[in-house]
VOPAGU-2260 file (C-alpha; in pm, 1 decimal, decimal comma):
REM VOPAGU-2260
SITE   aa  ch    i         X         Y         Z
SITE  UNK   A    0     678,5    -430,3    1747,9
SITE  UNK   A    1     394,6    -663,0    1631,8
SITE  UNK   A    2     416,7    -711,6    1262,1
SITE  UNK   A    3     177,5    -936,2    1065,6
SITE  UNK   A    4     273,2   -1081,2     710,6
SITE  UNK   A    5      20,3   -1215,2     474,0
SITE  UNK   A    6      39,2   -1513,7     218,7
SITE  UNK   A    7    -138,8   -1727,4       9,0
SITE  UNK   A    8    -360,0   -1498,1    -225,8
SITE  UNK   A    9    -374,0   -1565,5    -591,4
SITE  UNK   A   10    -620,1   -1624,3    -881,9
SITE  UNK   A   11    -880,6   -1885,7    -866,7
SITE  UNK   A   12   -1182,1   -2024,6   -1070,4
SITE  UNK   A   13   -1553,1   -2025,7    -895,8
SITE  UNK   A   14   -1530,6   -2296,2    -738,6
SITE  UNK   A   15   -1189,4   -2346,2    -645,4
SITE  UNK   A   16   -1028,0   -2310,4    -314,9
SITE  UNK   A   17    -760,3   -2094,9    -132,3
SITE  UNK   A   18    -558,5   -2126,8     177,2
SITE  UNK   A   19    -428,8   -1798,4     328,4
SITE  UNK   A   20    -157,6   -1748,3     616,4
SITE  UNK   A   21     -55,5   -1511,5     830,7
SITE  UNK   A   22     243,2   -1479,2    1043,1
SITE  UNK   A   23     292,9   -1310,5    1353,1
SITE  UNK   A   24     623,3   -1152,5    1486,7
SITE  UNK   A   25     684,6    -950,7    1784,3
SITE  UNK   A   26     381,2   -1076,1    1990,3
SITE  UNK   A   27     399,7   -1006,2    2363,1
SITE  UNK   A   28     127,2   -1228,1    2517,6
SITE  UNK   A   29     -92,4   -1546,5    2467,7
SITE  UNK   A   30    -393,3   -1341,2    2515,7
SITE  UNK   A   31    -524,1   -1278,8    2215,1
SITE  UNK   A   32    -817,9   -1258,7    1905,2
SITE  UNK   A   33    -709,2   -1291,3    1545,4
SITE  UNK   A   34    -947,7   -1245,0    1256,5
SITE  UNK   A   35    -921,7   -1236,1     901,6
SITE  UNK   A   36   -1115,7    -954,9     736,0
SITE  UNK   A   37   -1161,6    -829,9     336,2
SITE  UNK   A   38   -1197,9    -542,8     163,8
SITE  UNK   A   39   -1356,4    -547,6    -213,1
SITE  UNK   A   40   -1339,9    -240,1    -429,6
SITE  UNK   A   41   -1603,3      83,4    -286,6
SITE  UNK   A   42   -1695,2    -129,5       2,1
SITE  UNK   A   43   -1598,7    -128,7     358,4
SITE  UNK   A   44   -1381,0    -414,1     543,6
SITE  UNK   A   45   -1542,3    -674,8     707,4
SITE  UNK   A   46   -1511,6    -920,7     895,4
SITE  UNK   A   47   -1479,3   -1295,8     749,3
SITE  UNK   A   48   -1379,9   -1527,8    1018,7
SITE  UNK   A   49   -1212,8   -1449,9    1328,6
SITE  UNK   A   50   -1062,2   -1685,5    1669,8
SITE  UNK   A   51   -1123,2   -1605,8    2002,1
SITE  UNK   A   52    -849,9   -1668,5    2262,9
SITE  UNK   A   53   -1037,8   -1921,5    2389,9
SITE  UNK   A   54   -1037,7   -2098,3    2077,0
SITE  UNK   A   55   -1387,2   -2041,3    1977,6
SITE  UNK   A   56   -1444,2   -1943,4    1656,1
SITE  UNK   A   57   -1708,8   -1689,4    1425,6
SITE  UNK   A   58   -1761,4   -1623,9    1086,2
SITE  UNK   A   59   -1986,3   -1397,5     892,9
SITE  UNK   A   60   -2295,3   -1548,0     743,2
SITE  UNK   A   61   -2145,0   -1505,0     349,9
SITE  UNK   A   62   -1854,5   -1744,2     392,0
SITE  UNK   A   63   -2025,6   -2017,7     646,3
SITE  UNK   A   64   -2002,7   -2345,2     537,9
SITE  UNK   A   65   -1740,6   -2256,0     288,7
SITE  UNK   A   66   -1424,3   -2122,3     493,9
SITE  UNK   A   67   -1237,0   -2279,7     797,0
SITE  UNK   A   68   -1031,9   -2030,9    1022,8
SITE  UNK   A   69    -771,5   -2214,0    1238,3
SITE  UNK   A   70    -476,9   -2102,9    1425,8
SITE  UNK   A   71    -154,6   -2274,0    1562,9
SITE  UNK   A   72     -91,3   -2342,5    1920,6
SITE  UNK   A   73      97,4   -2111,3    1977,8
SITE  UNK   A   74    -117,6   -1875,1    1894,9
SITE  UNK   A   75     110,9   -1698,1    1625,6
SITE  UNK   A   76     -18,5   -1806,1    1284,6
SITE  UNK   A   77    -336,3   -1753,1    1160,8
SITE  UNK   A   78    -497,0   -1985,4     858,7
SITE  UNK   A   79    -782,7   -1936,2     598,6
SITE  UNK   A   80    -908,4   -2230,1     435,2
SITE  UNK   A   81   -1161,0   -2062,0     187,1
SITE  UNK   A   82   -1329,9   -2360,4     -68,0
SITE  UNK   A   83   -1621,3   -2322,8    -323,7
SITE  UNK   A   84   -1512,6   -1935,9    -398,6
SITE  UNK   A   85   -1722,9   -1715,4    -561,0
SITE  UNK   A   86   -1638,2   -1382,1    -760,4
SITE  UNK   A   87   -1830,6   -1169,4    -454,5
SITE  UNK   A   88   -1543,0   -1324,4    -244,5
SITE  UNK   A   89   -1279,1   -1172,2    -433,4
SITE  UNK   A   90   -1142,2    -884,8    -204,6
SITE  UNK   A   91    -799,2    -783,0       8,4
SITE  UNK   A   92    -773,6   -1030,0     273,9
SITE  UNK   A   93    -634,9    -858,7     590,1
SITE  UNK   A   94    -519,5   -1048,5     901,2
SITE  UNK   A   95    -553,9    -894,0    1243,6
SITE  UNK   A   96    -404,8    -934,1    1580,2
SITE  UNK   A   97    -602,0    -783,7    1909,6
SITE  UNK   A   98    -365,5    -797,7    2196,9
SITE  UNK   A   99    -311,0    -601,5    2511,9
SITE  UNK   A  100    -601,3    -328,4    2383,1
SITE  UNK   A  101    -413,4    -271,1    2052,1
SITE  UNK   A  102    -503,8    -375,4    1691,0
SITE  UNK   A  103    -234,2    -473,0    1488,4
SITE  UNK   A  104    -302,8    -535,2    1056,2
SITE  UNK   A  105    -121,7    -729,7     775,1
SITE  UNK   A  106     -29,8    -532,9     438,8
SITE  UNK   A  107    -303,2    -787,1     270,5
SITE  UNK   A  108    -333,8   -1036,2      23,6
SITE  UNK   A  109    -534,3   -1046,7    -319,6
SITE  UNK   A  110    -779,5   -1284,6    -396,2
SITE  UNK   A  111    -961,6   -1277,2    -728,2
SITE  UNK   A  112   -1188,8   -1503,4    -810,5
SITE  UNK   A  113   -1342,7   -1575,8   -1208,3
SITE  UNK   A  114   -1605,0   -1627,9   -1278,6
């Protein structure tokens, strides 16, 4: 059973950086996409940065510039480097695994940022 445990969320000043991981467990194949998405209060989840298998990477347009998305080699950990946050970034952070047709999520991790 694919499980998917998020870390690194906390309280930060505008301008300040963040560095979220996930962690994989119970991953069957090499094959896959990870992403990180967020969730803010009355809006829906969307998504921030995300890794292709191939190693290529996306990100939405709010966060370019600003975050970094990497992964390990064995494709099993997931990382956020999010610098120069602003309050609109505070949300959930969710991680998510697409292998073998199936989405797998984290529980998610807070990240508030003051302004």
């Amino acid at each position: 059973q694919v499980q998917l445990v998020e870390s690194g969320g906390g309280l930060v000043q505008a301008g300040g950086s963040l560095r979220l991981s996930c962690t994989a467990s119970g991953t069957s194949s090499l094959i896959n996409v990870m992403s990180w998405y967020r969730q803010a209060p009355g809006k829906q989840r969307e998504m921030v940065a995300v890794v292709y298998n191939g190693g290529d990477t996306d990100y939405a347009d709010s966060v370019k510039g600003r975050f970094t998305v990497s992964r390990n080699n064995a494709k099993t950990s997931l990382f956020l480097q999010m610098n120069n946050l602003k309050p609109e970034d505070t949300a959930v952070y969710y991680c998510k695994l697409f292998e073998h047709g199936a989405n797998y999520w984290g529980q998610g991790t807070q990240v508030t940022v003051s302004s």
